[in-house]
N, C-alpha and C positions, 0 to 999 in steps of 0.2 A: 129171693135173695136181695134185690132190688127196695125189696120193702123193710129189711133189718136196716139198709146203710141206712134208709133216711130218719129209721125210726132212731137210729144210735146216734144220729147228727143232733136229732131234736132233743134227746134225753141230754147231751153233753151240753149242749146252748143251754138248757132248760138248768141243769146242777153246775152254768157258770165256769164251763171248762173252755179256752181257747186254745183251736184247733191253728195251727203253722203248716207252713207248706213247709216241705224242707227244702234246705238252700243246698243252691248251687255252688258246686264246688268253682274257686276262682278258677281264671283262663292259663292255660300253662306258658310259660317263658317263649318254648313253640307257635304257641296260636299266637299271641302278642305281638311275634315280631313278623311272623310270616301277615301277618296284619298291617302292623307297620310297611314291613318295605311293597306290599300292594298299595298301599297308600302313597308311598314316595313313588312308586311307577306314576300312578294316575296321574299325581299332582302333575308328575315332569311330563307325560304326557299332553296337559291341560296345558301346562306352559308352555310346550312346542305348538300347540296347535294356538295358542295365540298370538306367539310370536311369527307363527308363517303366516297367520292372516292377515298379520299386521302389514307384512312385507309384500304382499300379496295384493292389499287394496294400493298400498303407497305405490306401485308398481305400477297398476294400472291407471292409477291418477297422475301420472308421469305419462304413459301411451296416451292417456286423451289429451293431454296437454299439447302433446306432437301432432297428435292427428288432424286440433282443432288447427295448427300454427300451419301444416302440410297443406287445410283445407284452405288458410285464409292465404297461403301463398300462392297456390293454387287458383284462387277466384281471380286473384290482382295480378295476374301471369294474363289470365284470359281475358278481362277487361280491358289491359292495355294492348291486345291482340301482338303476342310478342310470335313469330315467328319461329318453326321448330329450328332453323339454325342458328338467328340470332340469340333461342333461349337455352340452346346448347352453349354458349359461349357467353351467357353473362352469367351473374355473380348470383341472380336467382335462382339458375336452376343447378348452381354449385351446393347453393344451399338446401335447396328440394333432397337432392342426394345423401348431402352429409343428414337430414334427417330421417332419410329411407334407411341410411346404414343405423344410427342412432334409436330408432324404432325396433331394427334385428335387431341389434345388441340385448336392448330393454327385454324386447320377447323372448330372445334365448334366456337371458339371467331368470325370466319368471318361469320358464317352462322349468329351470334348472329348480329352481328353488320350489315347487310343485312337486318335482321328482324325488328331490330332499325329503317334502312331508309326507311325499309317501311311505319311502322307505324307513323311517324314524314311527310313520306308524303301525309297518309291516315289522318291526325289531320290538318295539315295545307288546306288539300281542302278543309276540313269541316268548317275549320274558313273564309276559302276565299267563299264558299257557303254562309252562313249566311251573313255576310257582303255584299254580292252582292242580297241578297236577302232582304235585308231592314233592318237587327238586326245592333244596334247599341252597340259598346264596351264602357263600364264604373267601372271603379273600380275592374275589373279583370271579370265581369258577363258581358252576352250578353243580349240587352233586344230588344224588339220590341213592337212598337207601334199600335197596331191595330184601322182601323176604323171602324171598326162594330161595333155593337150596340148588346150585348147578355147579356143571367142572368150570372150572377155570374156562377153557375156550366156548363153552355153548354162552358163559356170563360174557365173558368177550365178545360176542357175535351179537347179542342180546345188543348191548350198551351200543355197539358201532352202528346197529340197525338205528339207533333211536339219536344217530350223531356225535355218540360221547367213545370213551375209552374208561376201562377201570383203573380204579384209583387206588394207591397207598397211600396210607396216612402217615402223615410225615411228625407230626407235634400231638400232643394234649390237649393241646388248645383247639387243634383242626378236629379231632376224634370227638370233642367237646359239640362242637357247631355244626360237623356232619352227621352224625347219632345223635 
């Protein structure tokens, strides 16, 4: 059988016939935009993760800035051999302090803001999960269309296992963008 295709390939080349592949049916309205808004996740994903680097180096370039000023207060503390109660009681080691506090501060705002890009990257898998899972975005809610066939509460039980509740469709326009 192997040997008719290629003999019917060469007779058609040969009698000047060209062969088409056939085309692909364009991408639907569906695929486009569930396309789309994976695209707008990523992007704002990309942008969070630059914008917390960004804050992130700038942060730490602030701590070493402290640490260097902590270490040189520090050296010129001990060089002048200052005593631990006269350096209790000058204006050195007020400032030693106020930079110990100012170093916390600094560390909590980065730890904070670390914890931010976690959870902004732990929110965005979960929206790129669902959308690569069949939920479709409308109106600020995710919904999904099931084809199964169940009563009322096994579909209820269903949806609340997976975090959701069942829907009524309220508009035309909702019924439009959720089917």
């Amino acid at each position: 059988m192997a040997d008719n295709i290629y003999e019917n390939l060469r007779r058609a080349q040969h009698e000047g016939i060209t062969l088409k592949e056939p085309a692909l049916p364009p991408p639907s309205k569906r695929t486009t935009s569930t396309i789309t808004f994976l695209a707008i996740l990523v992007l704002l994903l990309a942008v969070s993760l630059t914008a917390m680097t960004v804050l992130f180096f700038q942060k730490e370039r602030t701590l070493q800035g402290l640490e260097g000023l902590a270490q040189k207060y520090s050296t010129s503390l001990h060089l002048c051999n200052i005593s631990n109660t006269s350096l209790e009681e000058s204006k050195g080691f007020q400032l030693l302090q106020n930079l110990s506090v100012g170093f916390s501060e600094i560390q909590a705002c980065l730890e904070s803001a670390i914890a931010s890009q976690t959870a902004l990257q732990e929110r965005y898998g979960k929206l790129l999960g669902l959308v690569s899972a069949g939920w479709r975005f409308y109106n600020g809610s995710f919904y999904f269309f099931s084809q199964e066939t169940k009563r009322w509460q096994e579909a209820e039980d269903a949806c609340v296992s997976d975090g959701a509740h069942l829907t009524s469709v309220a508009s035309k326009e909702e019924m439009v963008s959720v089917v």
